[in-house]
N, C-alpha and C positions, 0 to 999 in steps of 0.2 A: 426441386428440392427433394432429398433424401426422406421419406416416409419409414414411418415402423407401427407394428400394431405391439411391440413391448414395450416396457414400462422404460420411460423418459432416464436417462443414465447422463447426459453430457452438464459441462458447467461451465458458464458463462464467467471470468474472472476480469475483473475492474482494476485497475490500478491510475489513482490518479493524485497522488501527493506529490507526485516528482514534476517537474516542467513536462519530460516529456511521455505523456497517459498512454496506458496499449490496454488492448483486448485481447484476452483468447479463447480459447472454447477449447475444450478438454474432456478423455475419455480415458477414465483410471489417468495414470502417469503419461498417455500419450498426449501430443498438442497437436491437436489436426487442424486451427488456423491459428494465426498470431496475428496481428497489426498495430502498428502503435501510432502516435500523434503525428510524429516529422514525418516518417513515411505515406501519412497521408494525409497531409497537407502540400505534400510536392505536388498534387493535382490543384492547379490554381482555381480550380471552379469551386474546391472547398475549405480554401483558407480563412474564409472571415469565417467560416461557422464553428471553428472548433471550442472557442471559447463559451457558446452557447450549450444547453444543454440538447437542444433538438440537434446539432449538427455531431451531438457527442453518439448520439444514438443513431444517427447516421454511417458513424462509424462499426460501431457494432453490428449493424444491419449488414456492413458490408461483410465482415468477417464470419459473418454465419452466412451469409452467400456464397463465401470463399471456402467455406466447409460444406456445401452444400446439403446445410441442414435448415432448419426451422424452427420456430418457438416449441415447436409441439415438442422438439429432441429434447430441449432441456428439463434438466432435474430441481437447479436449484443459479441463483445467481451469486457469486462472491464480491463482493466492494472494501477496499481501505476507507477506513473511517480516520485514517491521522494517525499521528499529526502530520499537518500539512498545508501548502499554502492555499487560502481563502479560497481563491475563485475554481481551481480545478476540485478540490473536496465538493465544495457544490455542487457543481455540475456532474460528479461521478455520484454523488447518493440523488441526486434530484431525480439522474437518471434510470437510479436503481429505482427506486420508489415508482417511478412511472412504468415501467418493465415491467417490476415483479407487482402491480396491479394489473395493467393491461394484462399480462400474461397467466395470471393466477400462479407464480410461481414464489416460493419460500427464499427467503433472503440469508446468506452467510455475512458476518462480518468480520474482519481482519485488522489489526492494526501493522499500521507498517513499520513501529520499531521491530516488533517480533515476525513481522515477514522479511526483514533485511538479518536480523539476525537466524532465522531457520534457516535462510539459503545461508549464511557460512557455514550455520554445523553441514549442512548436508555437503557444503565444496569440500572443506576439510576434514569431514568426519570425526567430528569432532567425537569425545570420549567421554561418559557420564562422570557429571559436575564441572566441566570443564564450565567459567563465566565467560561472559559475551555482552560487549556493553554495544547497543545499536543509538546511534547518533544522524540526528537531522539537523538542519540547515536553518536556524529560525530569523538568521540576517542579525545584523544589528551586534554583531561577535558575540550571540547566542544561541545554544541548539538544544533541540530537544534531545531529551536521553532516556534510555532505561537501560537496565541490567538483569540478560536471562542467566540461568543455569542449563545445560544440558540434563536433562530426567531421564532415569531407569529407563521410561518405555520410550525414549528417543527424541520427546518432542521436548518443550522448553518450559520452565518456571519462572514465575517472576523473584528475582531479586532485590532488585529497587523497581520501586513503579516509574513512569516516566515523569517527569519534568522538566521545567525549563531552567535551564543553568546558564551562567556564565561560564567560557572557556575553560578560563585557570581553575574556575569552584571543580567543573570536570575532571578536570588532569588532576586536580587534590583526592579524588577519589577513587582514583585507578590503581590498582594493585598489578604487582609482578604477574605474569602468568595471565594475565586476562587478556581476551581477544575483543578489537575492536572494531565496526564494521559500520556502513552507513557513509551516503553521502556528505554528510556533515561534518566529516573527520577528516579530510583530505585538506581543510584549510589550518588545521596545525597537526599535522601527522607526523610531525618530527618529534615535537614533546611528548605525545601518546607514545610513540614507538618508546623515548628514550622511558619514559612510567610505567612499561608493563614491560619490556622485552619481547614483544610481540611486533612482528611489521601488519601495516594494513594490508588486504586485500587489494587488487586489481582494482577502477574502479567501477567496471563491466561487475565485478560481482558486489559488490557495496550497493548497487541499483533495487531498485523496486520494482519491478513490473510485472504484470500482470499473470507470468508464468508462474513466480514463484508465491504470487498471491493463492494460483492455485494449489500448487504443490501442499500451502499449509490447507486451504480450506479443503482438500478432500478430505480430511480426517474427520472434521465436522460431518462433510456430503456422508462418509461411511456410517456415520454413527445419528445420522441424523439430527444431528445438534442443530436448529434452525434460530435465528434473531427474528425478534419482532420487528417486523416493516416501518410499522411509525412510531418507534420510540431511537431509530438512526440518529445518533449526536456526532457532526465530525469532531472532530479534536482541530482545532485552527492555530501555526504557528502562532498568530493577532489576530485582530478582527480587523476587516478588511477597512482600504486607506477612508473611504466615508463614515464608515463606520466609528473608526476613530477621531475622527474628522466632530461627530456627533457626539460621541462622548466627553471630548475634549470643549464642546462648547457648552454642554449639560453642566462641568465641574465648573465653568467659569461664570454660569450661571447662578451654582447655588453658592457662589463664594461671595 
């Protein structure tokens, strides 16, 4: 493993709302490892563990081996807090939590409407105040949403906070000119296109992962902005199937 006697600079970046989670590890804008879940679960000796949280950290071990660094490199760790589905949110803060204790390291957090939308302004370049509405997949022909602006110094504003909407309430709220991005939009992208006059993006660039996790979380890394460790809340499309499962027999309980 790569040693230094200077002050720790790299970041560890989490992405785990989408089906398929990656890791990277990052120095300024360079990615000196990448690795994501499919890729490595093609090794059959660690397919059943991904959905755990010790096999998630497995993977990460791997990816700073494949960078040929060590805890002592990093600076800071980055995590998606959501929204997103149940069991991978979990296991990516459970992870974090365990990490950035074991490790005495400070925690970033990110939500992933505004990490799917940073990466378009940054694909398209987008132009100040330009809007950008980022959409997930909440199942059930629901998605979470919110709406940034492009800001003066390049990063993003909120416009509407995120929620959970029904399709058609979404497309009632799209205006001409607006750009729309995020995995969640690809299951009616014809009526978005025809509501704003904007096409979607690829959907390689609509994705979350953990590159562009980083890309926003350096500005945090620069500036020092750090999240408190145990106050991490994911954002969860639902509450996972037992969960509701539980609820649903609580209400029938007190009825």
């Amino acid at each position: 493993m790569a040693e230094s006697n200077s002050k720790p600079s790299l970041l560890l970046s989490l992405a785990t709302s989408e089906k398929n989670a990656s890791v990277c590890i990052t120095s300024g804008p360079e990615v000196i490892s990448q690795i994501d879940s499919q890729q490595w679960i093609s090794q059959s000796d660690k397919r059943s563990q991904i959905g755990k949280s010790t096999g998630f950290v497995s993977l990460i071990q791997d990816a700073l081996q494949n960078a040929n660094v060590d805890s002592t490199c990093l600076a800071a760790i980055a995590v998606t807090k959501g929204p997103g589905a149940f069991t991978g949110l979990r296991v990516g803060v459970v992870a974090t939590k365990m990490l950035c204790y074991a490790w005495k390291l400070p925690v970033i957090v990110v939500n992933s409407l505004e990490v799917s939308a940073d990466r378009l302004r940054r694909e398209r370049e987008l132009n100040i105040g330009t809007k950008i509405w980022a959409v997930s997949d909440a199942q059930r022909k629901q998605v979470f949403a919110a709406k940034f602006s492009v800001a003066e110094d390049g990063g993003l504003s909120v416009e509407v906070p995120q929620a959970l909407y029904e399709r058609q309430a979404l497309i009632d709220m799209l205006e001409h000119g607006d750009h729309v991005t995020g995995s969640g939009a690809f299951s009616f992208s014809q009526q978005i296109a025809s509501a704003t006059g904007v096409e979607l993006p690829d959907r390689t660039v609509a994705s979350c992962d953990a590159v562009d996790v980083a890309a926003l979380a350096r500005v945090k890394l620069e500036k020092q902005d750090f999240d408190d460790l145990m106050s991490i809340e994911p954002v969860y499309f639902r509450p996972s199937a037992a969960e509701e499962v539980r609820l649903a027999k609580g209400a029938a309980d007190d009825s």
